[in-house]
C-alpha positions in Angstrom: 83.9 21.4 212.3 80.6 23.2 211.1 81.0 22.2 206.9 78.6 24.7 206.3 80.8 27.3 207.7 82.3 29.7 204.8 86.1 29.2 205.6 88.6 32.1 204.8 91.2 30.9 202.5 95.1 31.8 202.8 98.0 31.9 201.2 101.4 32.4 202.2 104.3 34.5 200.5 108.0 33.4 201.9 107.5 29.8 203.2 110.8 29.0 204.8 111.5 31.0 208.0 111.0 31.5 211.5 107.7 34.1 211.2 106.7 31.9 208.2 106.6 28.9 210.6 104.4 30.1 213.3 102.0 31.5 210.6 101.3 27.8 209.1 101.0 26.2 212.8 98.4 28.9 213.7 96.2 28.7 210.1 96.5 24.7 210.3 94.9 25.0 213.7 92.6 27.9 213.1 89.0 26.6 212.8 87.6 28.9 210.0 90.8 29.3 207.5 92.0 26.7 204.6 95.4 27.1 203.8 95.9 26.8 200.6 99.1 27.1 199.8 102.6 28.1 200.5 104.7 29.7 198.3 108.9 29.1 198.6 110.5 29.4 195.3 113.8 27.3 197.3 111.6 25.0 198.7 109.1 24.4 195.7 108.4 20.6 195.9 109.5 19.9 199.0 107.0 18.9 202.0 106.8 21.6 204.6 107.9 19.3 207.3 110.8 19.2 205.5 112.0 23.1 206.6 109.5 23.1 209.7 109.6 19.9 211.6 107.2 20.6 214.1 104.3 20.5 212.0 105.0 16.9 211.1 101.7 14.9 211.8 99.6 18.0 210.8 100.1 18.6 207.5 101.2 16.4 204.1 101.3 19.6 201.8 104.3 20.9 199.6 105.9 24.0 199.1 105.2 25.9 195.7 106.6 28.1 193.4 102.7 28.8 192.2 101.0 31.9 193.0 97.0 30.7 192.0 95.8 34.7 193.5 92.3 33.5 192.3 91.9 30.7 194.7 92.4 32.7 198.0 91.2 35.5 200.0 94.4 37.1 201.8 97.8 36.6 201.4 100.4 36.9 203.8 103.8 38.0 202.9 107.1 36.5 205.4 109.5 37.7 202.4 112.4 39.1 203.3 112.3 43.2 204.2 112.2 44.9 200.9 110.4 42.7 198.5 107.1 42.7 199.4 107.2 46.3 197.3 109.0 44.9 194.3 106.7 42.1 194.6 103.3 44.6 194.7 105.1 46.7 192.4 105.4 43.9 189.6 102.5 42.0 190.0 98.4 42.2 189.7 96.9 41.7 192.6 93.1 40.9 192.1 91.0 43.4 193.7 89.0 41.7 196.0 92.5 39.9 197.5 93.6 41.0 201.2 97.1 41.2 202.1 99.2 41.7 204.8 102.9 42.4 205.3 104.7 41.1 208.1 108.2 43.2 206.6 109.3 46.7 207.4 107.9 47.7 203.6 104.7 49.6 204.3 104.9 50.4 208.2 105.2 53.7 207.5 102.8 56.4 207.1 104.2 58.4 203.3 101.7 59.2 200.1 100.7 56.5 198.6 100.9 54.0 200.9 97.6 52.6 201.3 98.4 50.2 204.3 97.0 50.5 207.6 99.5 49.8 210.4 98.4 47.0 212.1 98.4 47.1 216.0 95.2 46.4 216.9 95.4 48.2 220.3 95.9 51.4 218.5 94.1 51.3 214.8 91.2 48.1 215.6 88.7 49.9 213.5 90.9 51.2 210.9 92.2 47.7 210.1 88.5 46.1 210.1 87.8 48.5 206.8 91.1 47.8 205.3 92.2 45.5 202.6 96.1 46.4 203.0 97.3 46.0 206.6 101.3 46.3 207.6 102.0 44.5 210.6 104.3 45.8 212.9 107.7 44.9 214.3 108.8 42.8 217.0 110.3 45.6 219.2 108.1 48.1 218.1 105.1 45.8 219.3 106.4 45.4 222.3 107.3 49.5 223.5 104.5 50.8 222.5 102.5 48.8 224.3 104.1 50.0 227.2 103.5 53.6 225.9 100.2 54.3 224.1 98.0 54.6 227.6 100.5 57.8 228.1 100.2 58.9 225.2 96.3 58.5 224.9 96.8 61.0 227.5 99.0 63.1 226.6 101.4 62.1 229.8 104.6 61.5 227.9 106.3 65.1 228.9 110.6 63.4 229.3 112.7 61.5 227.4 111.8 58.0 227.1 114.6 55.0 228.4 113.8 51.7 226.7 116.2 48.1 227.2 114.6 45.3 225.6 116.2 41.9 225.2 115.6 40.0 222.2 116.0 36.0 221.4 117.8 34.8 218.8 115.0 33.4 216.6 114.0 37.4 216.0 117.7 37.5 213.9 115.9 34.9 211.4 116.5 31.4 210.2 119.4 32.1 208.2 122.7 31.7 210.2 124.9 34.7 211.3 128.1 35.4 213.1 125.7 37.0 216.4 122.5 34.3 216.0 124.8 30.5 215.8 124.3 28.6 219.2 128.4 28.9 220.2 128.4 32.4 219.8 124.7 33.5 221.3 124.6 30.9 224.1 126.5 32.2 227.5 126.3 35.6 226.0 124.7 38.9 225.9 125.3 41.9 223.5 123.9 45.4 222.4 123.3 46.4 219.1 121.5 49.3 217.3 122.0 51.4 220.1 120.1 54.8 220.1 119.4 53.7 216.3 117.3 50.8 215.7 114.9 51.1 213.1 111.7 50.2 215.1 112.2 53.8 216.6 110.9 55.7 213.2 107.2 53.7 213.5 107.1 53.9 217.6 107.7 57.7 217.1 104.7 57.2 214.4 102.1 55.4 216.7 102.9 57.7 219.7 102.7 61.0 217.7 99.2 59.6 216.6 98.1 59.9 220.0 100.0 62.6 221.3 101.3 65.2 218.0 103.0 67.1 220.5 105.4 64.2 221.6 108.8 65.4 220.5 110.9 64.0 223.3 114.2 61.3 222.6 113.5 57.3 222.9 116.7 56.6 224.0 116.7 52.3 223.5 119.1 49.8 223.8 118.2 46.4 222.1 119.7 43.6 223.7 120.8 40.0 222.1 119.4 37.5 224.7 120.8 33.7 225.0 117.4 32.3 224.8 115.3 31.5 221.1 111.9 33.5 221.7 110.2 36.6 223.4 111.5 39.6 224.0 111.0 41.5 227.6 111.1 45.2 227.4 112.3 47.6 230.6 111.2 51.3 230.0 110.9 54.2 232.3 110.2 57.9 232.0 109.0 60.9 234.1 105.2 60.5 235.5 103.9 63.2 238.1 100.9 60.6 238.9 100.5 57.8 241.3 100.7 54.2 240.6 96.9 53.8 240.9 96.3 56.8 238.6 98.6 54.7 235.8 96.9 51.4 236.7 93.6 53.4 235.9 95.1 54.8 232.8 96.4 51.7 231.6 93.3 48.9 232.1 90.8 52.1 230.9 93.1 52.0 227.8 93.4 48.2 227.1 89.6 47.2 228.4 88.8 46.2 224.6 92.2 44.2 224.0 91.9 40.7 224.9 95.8 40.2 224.1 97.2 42.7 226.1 96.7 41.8 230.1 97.6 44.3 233.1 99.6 42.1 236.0 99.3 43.9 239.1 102.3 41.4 240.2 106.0 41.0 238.7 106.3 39.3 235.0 108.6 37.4 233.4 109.0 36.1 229.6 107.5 32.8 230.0 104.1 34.2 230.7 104.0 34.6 227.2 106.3 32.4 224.8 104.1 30.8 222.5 101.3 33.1 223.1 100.1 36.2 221.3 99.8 38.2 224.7 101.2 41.0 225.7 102.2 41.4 229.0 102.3 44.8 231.0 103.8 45.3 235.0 103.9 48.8 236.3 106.0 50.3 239.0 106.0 53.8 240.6 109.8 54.8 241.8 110.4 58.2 243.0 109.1 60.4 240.2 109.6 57.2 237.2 107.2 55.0 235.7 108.9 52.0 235.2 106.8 49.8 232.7 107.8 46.0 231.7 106.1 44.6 228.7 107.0 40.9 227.4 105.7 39.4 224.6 106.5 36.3 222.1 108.3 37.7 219.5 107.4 34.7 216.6 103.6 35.2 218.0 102.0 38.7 219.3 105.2 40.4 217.1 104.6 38.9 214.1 102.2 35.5 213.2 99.7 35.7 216.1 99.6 39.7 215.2 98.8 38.8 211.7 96.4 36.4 212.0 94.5 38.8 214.6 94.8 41.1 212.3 93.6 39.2 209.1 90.3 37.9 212.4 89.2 42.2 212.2 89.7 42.1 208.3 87.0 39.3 207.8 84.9 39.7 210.8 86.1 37.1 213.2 85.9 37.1 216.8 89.5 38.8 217.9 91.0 35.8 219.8 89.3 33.0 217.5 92.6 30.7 216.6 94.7 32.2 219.1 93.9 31.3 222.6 97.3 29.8 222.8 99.2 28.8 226.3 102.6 29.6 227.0 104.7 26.5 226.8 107.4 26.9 229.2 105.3 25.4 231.7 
C-alpha cells in the first residue's frame, strides 16, 4: 500500500446486522479507506468477530458506544429505518462530515430534505457534489434497473408487472416468524402485494426520467428459500424490437461498470457477493420481459454505498469493489 496515499476515513452507525456486515468486509479490504470505528451501543466492547464471524482473521477491533465525528470523513448509518432522522435531528454533525443512509429515512424527494438519492446509474453526478446521499432499497435497486433505459426514453406507455424473489438475509438479522430456517427453508411466500414500500421511490426515479409516467407497477415480492440476491421478472408493453431495446439499454448503461447487459439467460449466482447488476432481455409477442438480479447485502445496499461514498470523494467507481460471485 502507497503510505503516502491520503486514506478516507469511516465510521459506521448500527454495527450489528446483516448490511452492517458487508459494509465492514468491503472498507477492511478497500485500499484507500481506514475504518475507524464502529458504533453498536449493544455490542460496545465486544470484538466484531464476535457478531460477524466471517471477518475473523481480518480485524481485532471492538464495537463502541463512541461517536469521535472529528476523527472521520463519512459516516455510514445501518440503523434501523427511522432513526437515522431522530439521530440527525438530535445531534451536530460537523460540517465538513459526509454521510450516507442505507435506511428508508431520506429516499424520498420532500422540502428539506437535502439528500441525493443514491443510484448511481441515474444521479452519478448529482451524488459526486453531494455531502448527504440516501442509498436506495434492495428491491427498488433492483426494478429500476430494469426500467430507467425506458424511461430515459420515454417508452414506458402500460402498466408495469414486476415478481421479484427475495432471500431471507434482506428480512434482517433479527429473527422472525417468516425469516427462521424451519419456516423459510422448503418454502415460498408473497408478501406486500401491490403495496410494498419500494414502489413510492421506483415511481420517484422513473418520473425523473419520464414526468409523464402515470401507469400502475403492479409487484409481487416473493420470500425465497435461499439467504442472498434477489432476481426480479418484469414485463410491460414495448412496440420495438429486441435489438432496438438492446440498443436502448447498453446506450443507457455504457458509463456503469456495475450494471452488465447478458445477451444470454441469467441466474442469481452471477451476482451473489458482487455489486453487479445483472440485466437479460426478451421480446415476446408485444412484451418486454426484463430479468435483473442483483446481491441484495452488496449492489442493494453495502457495495451501493461504498460506490457511492468512491463518486463523493473522487475515487475510481469500481475501486474496492471488483468482487466475484461466490457460488462458484
Amino acid at each position: 500500500m502507497d503510505k503516502n496515499r491520503t486514506m478516507i476515513k469511516a465510521g459506521i452507525i448500527g454495527g450489528a446486522g446483516y448490511t452492517a456486515g458487508e459494509l465492514i468486509r468491503i472498507l477492511l479490504n478497500h485500499p484507500q479507506v481506514e475504518l475507524v470505528f464502529v458504533n453498536s451501543t449493544s455490542n460496545a466492547g465486544n470484538k466484531l468477530t464476535d457478531v460477524h464471524g466471517g471477518l475473523l482473521g481480518e480485524t481485532d477491533m471492538n464495537f463502541t458506544d463512541q461517536l469521535p465525528y472529528d476523527k472521520i470523513d463519512v459516516l455510514f448509518f445501518c440503523t434501523a429505518h427511522g432513526d437515522t432522522k431522530k439521530f440527525l435531528d438530535a445531534n451536530d454533525i460537523p460540517n465538513h462530515l459526509k454521510i450516507i443512509d442505507l435506511s428508508t429515512d431520506y429516499r424520498h424527494k420532500a422540502e428539506g430534505n437535502k439528500f441525493v438519492y443514491g443510484l448511481p446509474e441515474l444521479n452519478k453526478q448529482e451524488i459526486k457534489q453531494s455531502s448527504y446521499v440516501a442509498n436506495p432499497g434492495c428491491f427498488a435497486t433492483a426494478i429500476q434497473l430494469g426500467l430507467l433505459p425506458l424511461a430515459k426514453a420515454n417508452k414506458l406507455t402500460s402498466e408495469i408487472h414486476v415478481n421479484a424473489i427475495t432471500g431471507s438475509t434482506g428480512a434482517g438479522v433479527k429473527p422472525s416468524a417468516t425469516s427462521h430456517f424451519s419456516w423459510r427453508e422448503n418454502n415460498i411466500s408473497v408478501y406486500k402485494a401491490f403495496e410494498h414500500q419500494h414502489l413510492t421511490e421506483i415511481k420517484q426515479s422513473l418520473n425523473q426520467l419520464q414526468a409523464n409516467f402515470g401507469e400502475d407497477i403492479n409487484f409481487i415480492p416473493v420470500r425465497g428459500n435461499f439467504t442472498r440476491g434477489i432476481f426480479v421478472s418484469t414485463y410491460l408493453n414495448y412496440d420495438g424490437t429486441i435489438e432496438d431495446a438492446e440498443k436502448l439499454y447498453k446506450d443507457y448503461y455504457k458509463d456503469s461498470p456495475f450494471t452488465i447487459i447478458s445477451d444470454k439467460n441469467i441466474d442469481l449466482k452471477q451476482v451473489v457477493n458482487t455489486n453487479k447488476c445483472v440485466l437479460h432481455l426478451e421480446k415476446h409477442g408485444n412484451k418486454l420481459l426484463i430479468l435483473s438480479c442483483i446481491d441484495n447485502l452488496v449492489k442493494g445496499a453495502s457495495g451501493q454505498a461504498v460506490h457511492n461514498m468512491n463518486l463523493i470523494f473522487g475515487l475510481e467507481e469500481t475501486i474496492g469493489l471488483n468482487l466475484k460471485a461466490s457460488a462458484f
